[in-house]
C-alpha positions as CSV (number, residue, x, y, z in Angstrom):
1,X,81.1,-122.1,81.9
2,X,80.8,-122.4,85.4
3,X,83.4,-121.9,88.0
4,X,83.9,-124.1,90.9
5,X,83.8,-121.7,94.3
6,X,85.7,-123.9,97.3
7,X,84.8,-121.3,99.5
8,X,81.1,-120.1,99.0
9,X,80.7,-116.5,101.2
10,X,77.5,-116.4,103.5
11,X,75.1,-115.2,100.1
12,X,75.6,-118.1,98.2
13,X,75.2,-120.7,101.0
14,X,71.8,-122.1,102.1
15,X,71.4,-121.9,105.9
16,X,72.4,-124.6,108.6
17,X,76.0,-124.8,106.7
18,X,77.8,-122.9,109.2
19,X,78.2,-119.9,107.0
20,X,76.8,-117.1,109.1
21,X,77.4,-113.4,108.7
22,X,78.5,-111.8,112.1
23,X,76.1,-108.9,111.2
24,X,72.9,-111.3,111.7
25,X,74.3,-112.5,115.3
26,X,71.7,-112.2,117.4
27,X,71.9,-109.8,120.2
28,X,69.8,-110.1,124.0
29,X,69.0,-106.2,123.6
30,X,65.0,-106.7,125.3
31,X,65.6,-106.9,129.0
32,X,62.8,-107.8,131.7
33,X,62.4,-105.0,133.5
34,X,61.1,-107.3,136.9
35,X,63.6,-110.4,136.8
36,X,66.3,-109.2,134.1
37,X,65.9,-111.8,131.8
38,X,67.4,-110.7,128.3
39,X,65.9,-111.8,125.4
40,X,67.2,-111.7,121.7
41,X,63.8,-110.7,120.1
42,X,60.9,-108.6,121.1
43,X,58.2,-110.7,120.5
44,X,59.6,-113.2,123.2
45,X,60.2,-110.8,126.0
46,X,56.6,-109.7,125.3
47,X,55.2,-113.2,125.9
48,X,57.8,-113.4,128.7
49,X,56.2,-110.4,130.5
50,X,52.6,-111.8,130.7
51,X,54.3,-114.4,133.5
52,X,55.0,-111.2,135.6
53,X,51.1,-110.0,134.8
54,X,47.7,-110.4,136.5
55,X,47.9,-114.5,135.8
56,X,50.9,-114.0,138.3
57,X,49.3,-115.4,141.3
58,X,51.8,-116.8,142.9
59,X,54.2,-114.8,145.2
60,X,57.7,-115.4,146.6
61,X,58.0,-114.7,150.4
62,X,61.6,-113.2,150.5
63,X,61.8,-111.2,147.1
64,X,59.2,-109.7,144.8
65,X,59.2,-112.1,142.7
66,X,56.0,-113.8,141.3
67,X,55.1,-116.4,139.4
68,X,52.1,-117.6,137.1
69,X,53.2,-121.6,138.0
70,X,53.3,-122.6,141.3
71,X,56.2,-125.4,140.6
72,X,58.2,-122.2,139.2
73,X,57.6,-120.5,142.6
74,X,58.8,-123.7,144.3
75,X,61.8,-123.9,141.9
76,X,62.6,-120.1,142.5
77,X,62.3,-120.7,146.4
78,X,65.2,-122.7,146.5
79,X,67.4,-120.2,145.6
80,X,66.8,-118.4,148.8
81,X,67.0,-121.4,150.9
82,X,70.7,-122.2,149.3
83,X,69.2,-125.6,149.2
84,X,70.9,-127.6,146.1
85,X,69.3,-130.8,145.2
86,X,70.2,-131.4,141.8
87,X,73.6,-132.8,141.0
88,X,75.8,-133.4,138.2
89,X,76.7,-136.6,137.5
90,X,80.0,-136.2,135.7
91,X,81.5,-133.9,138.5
92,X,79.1,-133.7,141.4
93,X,78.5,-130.1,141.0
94,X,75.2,-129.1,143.1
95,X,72.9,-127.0,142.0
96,X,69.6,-125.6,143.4
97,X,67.8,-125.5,139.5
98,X,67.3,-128.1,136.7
99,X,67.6,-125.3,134.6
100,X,71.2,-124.0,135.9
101,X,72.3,-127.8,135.8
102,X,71.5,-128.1,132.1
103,X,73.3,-124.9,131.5
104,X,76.1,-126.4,132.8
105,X,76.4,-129.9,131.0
106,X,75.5,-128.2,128.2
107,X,78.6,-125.3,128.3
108,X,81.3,-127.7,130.8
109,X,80.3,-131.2,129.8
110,X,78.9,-131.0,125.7
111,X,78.1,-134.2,124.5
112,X,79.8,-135.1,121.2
113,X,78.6,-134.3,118.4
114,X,76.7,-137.2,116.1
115,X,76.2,-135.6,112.7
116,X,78.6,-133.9,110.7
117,X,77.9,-130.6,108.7
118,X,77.8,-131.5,104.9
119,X,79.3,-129.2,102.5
120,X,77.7,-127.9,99.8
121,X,78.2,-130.0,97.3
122,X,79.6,-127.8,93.1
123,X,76.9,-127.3,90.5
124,X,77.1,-130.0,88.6
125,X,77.7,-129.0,84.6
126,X,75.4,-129.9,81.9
127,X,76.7,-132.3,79.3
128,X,75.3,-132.0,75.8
C-alpha cells in the first residue's frame, strides 16, 4: 500500500520544484584575483581569467584594467568618467552600465512572475 507524502523532503522531489537542500547552495568561493569577480564554480573563473590573458589587448588608461573586447573597455571607461547614460525607466535611476541597470530591475523592480510551480502530483495506485 502506498502512502500519500504532502510534504515530499528534497530526496524524493525531482528538481525545479523548489525543494532544494541548503547544503547544495551554491557558494562564489573562486575569486579573480585582477578585477574580484567571484564566481560559484571553478571551471567558470578559469574561462573568466583568459579575458585578463595575452588576448587582453585592450588597456584602460586610468586603472590596470584590460580587456579582450574593445566595447568592454568602452563600457569599463565610463565608470571613471562618472558618466551615466543608461536610465531606468520605472524610477529614473542613472547608471553608467547595462549590466548594473539589469541588476537593478531585476532585484528593485522583478517582473511578475508568469508560470506557477506545479506540485508533484501522488503516485497513483494500481487497481486490479
Amino acid at each position: 500500500m502506498l502512502v500519500d507524502d504532502p510534504q515530499p523532503g528534497p530526496s524524493r522531489a525531482p528538481m525545479g520544484f523548489g525543494y532544494v537542500e541548503t547544503s547544495l547552495a551554491p557558494t562564489n568561493d573562486h575569486v579573480c584575483d585582477v578585477c574580484k569577480k567571484s564566481f560559484t564554480r571553478k571551471d567558470n573563473l578559469k574561462r573568466h581569467m583568459k579575458k585578463h590573458g595575452a588576448h587582453a589587448n585592450h588597456a584602460c588608461s586610468k586603472c590596470a584594467m584590460k580587456f579582450y573586447r574593445l566595447d568592454k573597455l568602452q563600457e569599463h571607461v565610463k565608470t571613471h568618467e562618472k558618466k551615466k547614460s543608461y536610465s531606468c525607466e520605472q524610477c529614473d535611476r542613472l547608471f553608467s552600465r547595462m549590466s548594473e541597470l539589469l541588476y537593478h530591475k531585476r532585484v528593485d523592480h522583478p517582473a511578475p512572475s508568469n508560470h506557477r510551480v506545479k506540485q508533484p502530483r501522488p503516485l497513483a495506485r494500481n487497481s486490479r
